[in-house]
Structures are given as structure tokens and as C-alpha cells.
C-alpha positions as CSV (number, residue, x, y, z in Angstrom):
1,X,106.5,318.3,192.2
2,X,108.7,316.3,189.9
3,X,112.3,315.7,190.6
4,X,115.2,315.1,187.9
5,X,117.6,312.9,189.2
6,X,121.3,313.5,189.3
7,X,123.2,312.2,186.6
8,X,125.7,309.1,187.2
9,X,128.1,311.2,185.1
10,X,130.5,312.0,188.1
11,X,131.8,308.8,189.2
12,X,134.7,309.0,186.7
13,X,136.0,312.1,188.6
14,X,136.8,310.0,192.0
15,X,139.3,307.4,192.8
16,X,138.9,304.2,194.4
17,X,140.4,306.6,197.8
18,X,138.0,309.5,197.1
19,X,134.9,308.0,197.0
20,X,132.2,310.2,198.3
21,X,131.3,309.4,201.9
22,X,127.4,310.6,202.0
23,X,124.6,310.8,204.6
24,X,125.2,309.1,208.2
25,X,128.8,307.9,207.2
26,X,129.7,311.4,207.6
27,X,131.5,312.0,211.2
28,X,131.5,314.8,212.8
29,X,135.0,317.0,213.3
30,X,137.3,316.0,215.6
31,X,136.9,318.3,218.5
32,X,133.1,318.6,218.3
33,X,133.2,314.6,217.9
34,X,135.8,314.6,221.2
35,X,133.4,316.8,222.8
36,X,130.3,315.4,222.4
37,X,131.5,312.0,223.6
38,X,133.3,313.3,226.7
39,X,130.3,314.5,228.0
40,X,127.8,311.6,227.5
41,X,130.3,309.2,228.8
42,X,130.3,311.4,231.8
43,X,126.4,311.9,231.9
44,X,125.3,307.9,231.2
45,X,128.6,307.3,233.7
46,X,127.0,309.0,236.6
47,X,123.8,308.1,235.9
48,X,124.8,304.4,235.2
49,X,126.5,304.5,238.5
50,X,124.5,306.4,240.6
51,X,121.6,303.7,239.2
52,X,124.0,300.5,240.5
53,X,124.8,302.0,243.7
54,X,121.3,303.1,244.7
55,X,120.3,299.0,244.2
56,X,123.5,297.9,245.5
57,X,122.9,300.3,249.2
58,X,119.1,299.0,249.5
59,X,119.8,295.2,248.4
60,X,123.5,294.1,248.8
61,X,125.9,293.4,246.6
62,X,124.9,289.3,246.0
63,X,121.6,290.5,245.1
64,X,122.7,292.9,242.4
65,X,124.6,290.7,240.7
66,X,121.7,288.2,240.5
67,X,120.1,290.9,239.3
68,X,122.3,292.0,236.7
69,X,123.0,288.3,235.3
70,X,119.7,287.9,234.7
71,X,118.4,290.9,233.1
72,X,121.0,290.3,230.6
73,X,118.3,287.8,229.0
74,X,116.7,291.1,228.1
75,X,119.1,292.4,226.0
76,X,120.0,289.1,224.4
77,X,116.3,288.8,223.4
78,X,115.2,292.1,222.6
79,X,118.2,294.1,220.8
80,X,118.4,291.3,218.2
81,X,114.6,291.9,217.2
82,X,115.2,295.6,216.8
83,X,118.6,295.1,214.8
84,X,116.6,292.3,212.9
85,X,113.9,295.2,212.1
86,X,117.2,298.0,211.3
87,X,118.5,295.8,208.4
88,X,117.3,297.3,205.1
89,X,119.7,300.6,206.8
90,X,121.1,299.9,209.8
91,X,120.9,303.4,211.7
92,X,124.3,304.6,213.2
93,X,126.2,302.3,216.1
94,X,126.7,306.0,218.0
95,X,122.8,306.7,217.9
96,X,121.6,303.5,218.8
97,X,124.3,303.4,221.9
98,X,122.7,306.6,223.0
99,X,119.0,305.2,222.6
100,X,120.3,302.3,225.1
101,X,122.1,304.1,227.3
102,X,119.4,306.9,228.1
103,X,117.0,304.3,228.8
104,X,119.0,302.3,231.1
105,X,121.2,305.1,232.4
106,X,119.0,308.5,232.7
107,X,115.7,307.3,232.6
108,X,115.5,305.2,234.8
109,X,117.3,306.9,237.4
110,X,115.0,309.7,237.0
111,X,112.1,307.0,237.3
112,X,113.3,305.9,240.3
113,X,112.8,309.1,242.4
114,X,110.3,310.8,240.4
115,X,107.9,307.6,240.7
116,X,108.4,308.1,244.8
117,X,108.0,311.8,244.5
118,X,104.2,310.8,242.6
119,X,103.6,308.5,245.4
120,X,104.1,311.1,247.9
121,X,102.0,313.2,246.2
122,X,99.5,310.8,246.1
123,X,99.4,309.9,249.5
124,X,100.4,306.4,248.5
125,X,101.8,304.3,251.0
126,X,104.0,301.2,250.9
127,X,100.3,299.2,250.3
128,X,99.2,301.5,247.4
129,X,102.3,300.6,244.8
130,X,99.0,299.8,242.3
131,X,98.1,303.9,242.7
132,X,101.9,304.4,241.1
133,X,101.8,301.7,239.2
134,X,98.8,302.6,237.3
135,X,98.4,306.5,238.1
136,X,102.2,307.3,238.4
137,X,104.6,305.1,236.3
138,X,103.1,305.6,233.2
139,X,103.2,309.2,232.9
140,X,107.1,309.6,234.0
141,X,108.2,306.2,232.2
142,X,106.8,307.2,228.6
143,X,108.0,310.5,229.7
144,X,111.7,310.3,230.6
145,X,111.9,307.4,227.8
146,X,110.4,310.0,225.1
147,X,112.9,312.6,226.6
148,X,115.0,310.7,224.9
149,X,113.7,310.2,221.7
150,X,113.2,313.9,221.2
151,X,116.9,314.9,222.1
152,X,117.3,312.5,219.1
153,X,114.8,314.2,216.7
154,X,116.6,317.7,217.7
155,X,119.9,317.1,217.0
156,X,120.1,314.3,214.7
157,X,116.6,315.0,212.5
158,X,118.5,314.1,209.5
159,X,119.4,310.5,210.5
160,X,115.8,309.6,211.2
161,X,114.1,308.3,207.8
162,X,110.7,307.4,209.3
163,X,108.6,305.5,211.0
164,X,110.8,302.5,211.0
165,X,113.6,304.2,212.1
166,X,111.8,305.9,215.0
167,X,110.8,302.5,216.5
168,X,114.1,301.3,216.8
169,X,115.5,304.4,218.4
170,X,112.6,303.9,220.9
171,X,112.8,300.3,220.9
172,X,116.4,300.5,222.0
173,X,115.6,303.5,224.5
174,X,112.7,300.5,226.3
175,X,115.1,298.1,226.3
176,X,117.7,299.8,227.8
177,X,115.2,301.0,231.3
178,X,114.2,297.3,231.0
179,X,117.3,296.1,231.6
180,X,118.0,298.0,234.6
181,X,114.4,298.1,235.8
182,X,114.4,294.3,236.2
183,X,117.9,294.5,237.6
184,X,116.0,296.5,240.6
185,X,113.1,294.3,240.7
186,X,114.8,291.0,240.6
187,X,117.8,292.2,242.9
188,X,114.4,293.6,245.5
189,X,113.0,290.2,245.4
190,X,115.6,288.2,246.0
191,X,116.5,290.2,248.8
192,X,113.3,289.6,250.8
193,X,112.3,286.5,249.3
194,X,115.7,284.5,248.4
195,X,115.7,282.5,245.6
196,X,111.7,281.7,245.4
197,X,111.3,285.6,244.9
198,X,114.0,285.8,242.6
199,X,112.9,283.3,240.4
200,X,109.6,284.1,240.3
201,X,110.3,287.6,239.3
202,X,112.8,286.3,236.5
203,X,109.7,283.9,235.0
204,X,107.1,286.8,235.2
205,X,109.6,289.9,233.8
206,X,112.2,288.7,232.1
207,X,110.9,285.2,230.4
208,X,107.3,285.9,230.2
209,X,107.1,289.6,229.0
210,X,110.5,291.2,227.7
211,X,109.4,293.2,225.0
212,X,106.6,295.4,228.0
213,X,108.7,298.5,227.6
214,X,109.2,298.5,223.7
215,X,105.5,297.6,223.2
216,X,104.7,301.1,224.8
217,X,107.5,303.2,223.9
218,X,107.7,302.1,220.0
219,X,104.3,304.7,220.1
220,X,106.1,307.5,220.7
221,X,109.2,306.7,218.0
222,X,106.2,306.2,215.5
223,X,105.5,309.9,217.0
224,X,109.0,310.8,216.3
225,X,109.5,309.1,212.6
226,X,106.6,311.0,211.4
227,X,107.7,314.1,212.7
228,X,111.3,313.8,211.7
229,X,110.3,313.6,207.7
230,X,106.6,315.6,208.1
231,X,106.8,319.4,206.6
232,X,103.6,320.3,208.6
233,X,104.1,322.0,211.7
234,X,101.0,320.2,213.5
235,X,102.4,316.5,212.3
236,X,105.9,317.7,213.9
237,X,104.6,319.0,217.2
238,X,101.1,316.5,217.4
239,X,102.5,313.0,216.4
240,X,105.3,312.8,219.2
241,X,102.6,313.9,221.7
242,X,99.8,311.6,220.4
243,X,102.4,308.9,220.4
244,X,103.2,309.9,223.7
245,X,99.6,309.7,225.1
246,X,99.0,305.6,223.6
247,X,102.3,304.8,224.9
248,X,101.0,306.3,228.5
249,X,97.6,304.3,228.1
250,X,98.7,301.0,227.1
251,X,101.9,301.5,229.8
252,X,98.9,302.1,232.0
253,X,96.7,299.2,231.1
254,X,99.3,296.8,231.3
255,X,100.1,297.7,234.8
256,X,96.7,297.8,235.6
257,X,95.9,294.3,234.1
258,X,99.0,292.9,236.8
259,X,97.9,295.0,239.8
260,X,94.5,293.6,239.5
261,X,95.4,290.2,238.9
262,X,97.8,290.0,241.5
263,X,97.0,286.3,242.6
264,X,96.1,284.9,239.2
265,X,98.3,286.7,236.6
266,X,97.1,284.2,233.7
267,X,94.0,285.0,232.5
268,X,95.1,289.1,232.5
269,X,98.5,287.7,230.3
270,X,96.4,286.1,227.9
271,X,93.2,288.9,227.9
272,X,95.5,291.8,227.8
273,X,99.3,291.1,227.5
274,X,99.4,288.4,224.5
275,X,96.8,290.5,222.7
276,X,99.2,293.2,223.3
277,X,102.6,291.2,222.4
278,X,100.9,289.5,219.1
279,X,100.0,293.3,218.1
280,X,103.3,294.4,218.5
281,X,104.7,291.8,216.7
282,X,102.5,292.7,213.9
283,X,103.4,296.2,213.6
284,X,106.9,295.3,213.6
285,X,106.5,292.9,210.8
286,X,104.6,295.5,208.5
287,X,106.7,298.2,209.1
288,X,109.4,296.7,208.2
289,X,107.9,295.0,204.7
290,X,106.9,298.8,204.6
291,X,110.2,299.9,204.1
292,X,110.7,297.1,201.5
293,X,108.2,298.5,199.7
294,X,109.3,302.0,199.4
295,X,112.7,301.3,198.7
296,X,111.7,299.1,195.5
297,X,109.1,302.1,194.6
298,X,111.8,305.1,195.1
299,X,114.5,303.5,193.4
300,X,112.5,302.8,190.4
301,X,112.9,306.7,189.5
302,X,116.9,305.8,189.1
303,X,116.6,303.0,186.4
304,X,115.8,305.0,183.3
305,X,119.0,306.8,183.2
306,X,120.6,303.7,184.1
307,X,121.8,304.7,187.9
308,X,120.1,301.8,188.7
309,X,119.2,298.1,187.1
310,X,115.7,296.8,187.6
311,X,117.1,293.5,189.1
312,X,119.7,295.5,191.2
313,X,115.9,297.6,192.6
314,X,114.7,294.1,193.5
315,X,117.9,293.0,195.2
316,X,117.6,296.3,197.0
317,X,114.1,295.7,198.3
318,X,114.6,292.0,199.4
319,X,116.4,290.7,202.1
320,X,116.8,287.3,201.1
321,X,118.2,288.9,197.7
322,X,120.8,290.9,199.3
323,X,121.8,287.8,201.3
324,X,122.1,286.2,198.1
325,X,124.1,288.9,196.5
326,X,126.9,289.3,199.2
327,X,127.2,285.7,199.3
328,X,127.8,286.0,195.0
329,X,130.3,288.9,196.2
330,X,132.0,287.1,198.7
331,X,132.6,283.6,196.3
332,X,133.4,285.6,193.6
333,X,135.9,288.1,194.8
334,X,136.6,287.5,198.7
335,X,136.2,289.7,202.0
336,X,136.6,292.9,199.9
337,X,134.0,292.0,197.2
338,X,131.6,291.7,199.9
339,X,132.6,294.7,201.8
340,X,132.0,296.9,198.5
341,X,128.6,295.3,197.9
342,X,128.0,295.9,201.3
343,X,128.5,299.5,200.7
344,X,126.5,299.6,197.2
345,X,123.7,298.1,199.0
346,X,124.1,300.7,202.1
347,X,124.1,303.2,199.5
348,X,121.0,302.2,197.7
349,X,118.7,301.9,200.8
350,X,120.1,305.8,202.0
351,X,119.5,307.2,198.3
352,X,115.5,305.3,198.6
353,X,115.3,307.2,201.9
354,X,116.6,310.6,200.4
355,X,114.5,310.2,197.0
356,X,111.6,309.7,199.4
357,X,112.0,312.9,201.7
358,X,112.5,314.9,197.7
359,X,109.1,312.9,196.7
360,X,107.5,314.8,199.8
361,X,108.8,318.2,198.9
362,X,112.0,318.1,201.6
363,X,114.9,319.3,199.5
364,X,117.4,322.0,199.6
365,X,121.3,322.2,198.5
366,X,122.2,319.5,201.5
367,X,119.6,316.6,200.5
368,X,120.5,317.2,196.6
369,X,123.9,317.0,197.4
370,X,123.3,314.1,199.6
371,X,121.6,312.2,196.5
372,X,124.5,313.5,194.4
373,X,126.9,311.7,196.4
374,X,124.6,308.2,196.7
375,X,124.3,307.9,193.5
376,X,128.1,308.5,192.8
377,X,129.1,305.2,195.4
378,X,126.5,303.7,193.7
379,X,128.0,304.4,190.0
380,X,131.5,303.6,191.4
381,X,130.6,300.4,193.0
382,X,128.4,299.0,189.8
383,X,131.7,300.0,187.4
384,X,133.9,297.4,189.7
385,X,130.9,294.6,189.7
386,X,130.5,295.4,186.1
387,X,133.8,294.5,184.9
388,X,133.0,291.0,185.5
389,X,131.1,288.7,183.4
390,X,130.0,286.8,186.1
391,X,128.1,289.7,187.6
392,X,126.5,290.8,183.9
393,X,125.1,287.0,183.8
394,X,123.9,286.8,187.4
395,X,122.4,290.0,186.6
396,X,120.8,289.2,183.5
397,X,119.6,285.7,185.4
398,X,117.5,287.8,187.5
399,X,119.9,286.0,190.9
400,X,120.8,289.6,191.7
């Protein structure tokens, strides 16, 4: 079904002050906003704590802190990638704290007792870790990590775009249970083996395989992203659980590959976990020229009524052209230049995301109004570029 796009028409009827603040700039009111951030701080508190303390009693305090300088190398390696992936439209801070914290604050707090409860059940003993590893872990990892990802899809639908945006949430959500999972295992080791143990553990978790944890999760935020924007009621309650079930299975494998290959790790890491890794990689790369690629196709629908230039749709749908363009910003007109191109970009990538759920059939009052609004900031900010001959030359010069 065919949509008409909203006319540009309005933007004369806001000031520079009222400017229509649309999609995930919104915030919620005050109290509910209060509210809602009371009680997570209190819920990723105690589970944060609770997490620190249970290492701390069975360790000791020099080993935790070993632990806990260390695993920082996961962060420092892995949230960079995600953010890297995030940058056509960054999702909001508030959402991707949440991701992280559940995953190093809930999750794996719940992993750590519900794993033991699975080895009781299993009649595993101290000398059958490989039974949990392989037959436990899996199952309540994915699961308490897609917990998550789901709270996500309930409350905040709206602010998940896809598939792209789904493997960040999740990728986030991994790195966050990595984090504290190594702080465990590295803290463990050094207390029974000293520095040897701790080292070794660092090389094998932290150096050679940080990205384990995303590599399985991201399955079940491709599960979410298509269920976030899907209309059909099997795509919404199937893909999180199909995502769910690879995430288990390569989760599984992995640990499988490093149980069996206990005394010669090597030849598992480069038969299973590089195939794995380079895979990963892959999907990361194409998802994100994915999103590229539909921004440049939905925002062509905005360039006959003149919303939209076709140089400013391919500044939109490059990188290296947006770059470009708040660099031209910056030169041309300082810090706030670049902060309103910053926005007119912003805008253009959440208006391709909105004319994409319309192009599906997702619309109603909100989502119209939503466009409504986009392509107002959008009108707004092209009026202040397009006051200056600079900008109608760069434009016309194709540099945009």
C-alpha cells in the first residue's frame, strides 16, 4: 500500500526553540522517568553487588581485583565494535546501559546459582563441569541473557528498528555477563593457581576469544529485531525463540569444542571458534551495509517534493559522507554547525527507519506523527544550511 509523504510545509510554524523533538529523543515524564530509574539502580545495584561479594567471599579481595582489571579488556574491545555497528542511529544511551547492565548485573548472578542448581540435577560433581558446561550453561546463559532482550522488546518495541538494532541490544547484554563472568573465572584461577593460572585464563578468555558471548547472543537480538518491526504473529512469537535455540546450540558447541580439547585447545580454536569469530564478523559487516542500504532506498520517497536532496540521500547512506559533512559543518560554522548537522543527520536515519515500518504496513496516528515531526527537523535544519552559498555549492559538487 502506497504512502504520501508529509509535506515540508510546517517548518515555518516552529522557532529555532520549538523545534519538534521526535522518536527516541522524546523522554519520558518526570516522575515515571524518576521512577523507573530508582528502581533499576536498586535492582542492577543489588545484583551488581550481590555478584562482587559472592567472588570476593570464595576468592579474596586481591583476587577480585585482578579479576576485575583485567576483564576490563572486554569492554574496551567489545563495546567499541557494537557502537562502531550503532552509528547510522545510535540507539538511546538509557537502553544500551540497561542491555549492559542486565548482562553483567542479573544475568549472571542468576547464572551463577542456576548453573549449580543444573549440576545438582545432573548428578554432576566437581569432575563433571563439561556435563554443565555443555548440557547446562547453554540453556540458562542464552536464557537469562534473552530475558533481557525481551524485557526490551516489551516495553520499548518502538525503539527497536530491526535487525541491526537487535544485535546491539544483545551484543551489549553478552558483553556485559562477559565481563563479570571472566572477572569470576580469572579471580578462581588465580586463587588456586597464582599468577600462572591467572594469566593463562586472561590469554584463553579475555585475549583469545572476547566476542564468545556476543557471537551466541546476537541470535536471539536478530530474533528480537525481526519481531520488534514483523506484523505477523508467528514472526513475533517464533523468531525470538528460533534465535533463542542457535544461540543455545552454538553456546553449546563452543563449550563443547573447549571441554573436549582440554589439553590441546588449538586445533578446536581454529576448527570451531575462528570459523565461528570470522562468521560473526561477517554478519556484522553486512548488517550494518544493510542498514546503509535501506536508508538510501527509503529516503528516496522524500526527494520528489523536495524534503530531501539526492546528494543529501547519499550523505545519509554513507558513513564516510557524513564524516565529510560534519567536518564541512564544523569549518564552516563551528561547534554549533556541527551539532545541527548532527541532528539533520540523526533525523534522516530515524525518518528511513519510520518510512520503512510505513512501507511494511506499520502505521497509525503515532508513527505518522512521528514522520511529521522528522521531516519538520529535517526542513528546519536544511533552511539554516541553505542560507549559505557554501552549502548550495558543496551540495551541487556532489561533496555532501
Amino acid at each position: 500500500m502506497s504512502h504520501d509523504v508529509p509535506s515540508p510545509s510546517m517548518a515555518h510554524a516552529y522557532s529555532d526553540q520549538a523545534v519538534p523533538t521526535p522518536g527516541r529523543l522524546r523522554r519520558l515524564p518526570r516522575l515515571r522517568r524518576v521512577v523507573l530509574i530508582t528502581v533499576l539502580t536498586v535492582l542492577f545495584g543489588l545484583g551488581g553487588v550481590s555478584t562482587l561479594a559472592l567472588i570476593g567471599a570464595t576468592t579474596g579481595l586481591t583476587a577480585t581485583v585482578f579479576g576485575i582489571t583485567l576483564s576490563l579488556v572486554v569492554i574496551g574491545i567489545v563495546v567499541p565494535v557494537f557502537l562502531w555497528v550503532d552509528r547510522f542511529e545510535a540507539e538511546p544511551p538509557g537502553m544500551l546501559a540497561f542491555a549492559f547492565l542486565w548482562g553483567a548485573c542479573i544475568a549472571t548472578i542468576g547464572a551463577v546459582f542456576l548453573n549449580d542448581f543444573g549440576g545438582y540435577l545432573l548428578g554432576a560433581g566437581e569432575e563433571d563441569n563439561g556435563q554443565v558446561a555443555v548440557l547446562v550453561a547453554p540453556l540458562v546463559e542464552e536464557s537469562l541473557k534473552g530475558l533481557g532482550l525481551l524485557l526490551l522488546l516489551w516495553f520499548r518495541r518502538r525503539e527497536i528498528d530491526g535487525v541491526l538494532d537487535g544485535i546491539v541490544y544483545a551484543g551489549l547484554t553478552a558483553c556485559g555477563f562477559a565481563f563479570v563472568e571472566d572477572i569470576i573465572y580469572l579471580a578462581s584461577d588465580y586463587a588456586t593457581s597464582g599468577e600462572s593460572g591467572l594469566m593463562s585464563t586472561f590469554v584463553l578468555r579475555v585475549v583469545m576469544s572476547p566476542f564468545a558471548h556476543p557471537m551466541f547472543t546476537i541470535w536471539i537480538g536478530i530474533g528480537v529485531g525481526l519481531a520488534a518491526v514483523s506484523r505477523r504473529w508467528v514472526v513475533r512469537l517464533g523468531a525470538p525463540v528460533l534465535g533463542w535455540l542457535i544461540a543455545v546450540f552454538f553456546h553449546a558447541l563452543w563449550n563443547a569444542g573447549a571441554v573436549i580439547s582440554a589439553n590441546g585447545w588449538l586445533w578446536t580454536y581454529i576448527v570451531i571458534q575462528a570459523p565461528l569469530f570470522l562468521m560473526f564478523v561477517a554478519l556484522l559487516i553486512w548488517v550494518r551495509r544493510r542498514e546503509a542500504k535501506i536508508i538510501g532506498r527509503e529516503l528516496q520517497a522524500y526527494v520528489p517534493n523536495g524534503i530531501l536532496t539526492p546528494a543529501e540521500v547519499a550523505m545519509l547512506s554513507s558513513m564516510s559522507e557524513r564524516k565529510y559533512a560534519r567536518q564541512w559543518a564544523d569549518n564552516s560554522g563551528g561547534k554549533p554547525a556541527r551539532a545541527r548537522m548532527a541532528e539533520f543527520q540523526e533525523a534522516g536515519s530515524e525518518l528511513a527507519m519510520v518510512r520503512a515500518k510505513i512501507s511494511r504496513g506499520i502505521r497509525g496516528e503515532r508513527i505518522l506523527r512521528e514522520e511529521q515531526d522528522l521531516v519538520t527537523v529535517i526542513a528546519i535544519r536544511r533552511q539554516e544550511f541553505l542560507g549559505s552559498a557554501i552549502y548550495r555549492k558543496f551540495e551541487v559538487l556532489g561533496h555532501l
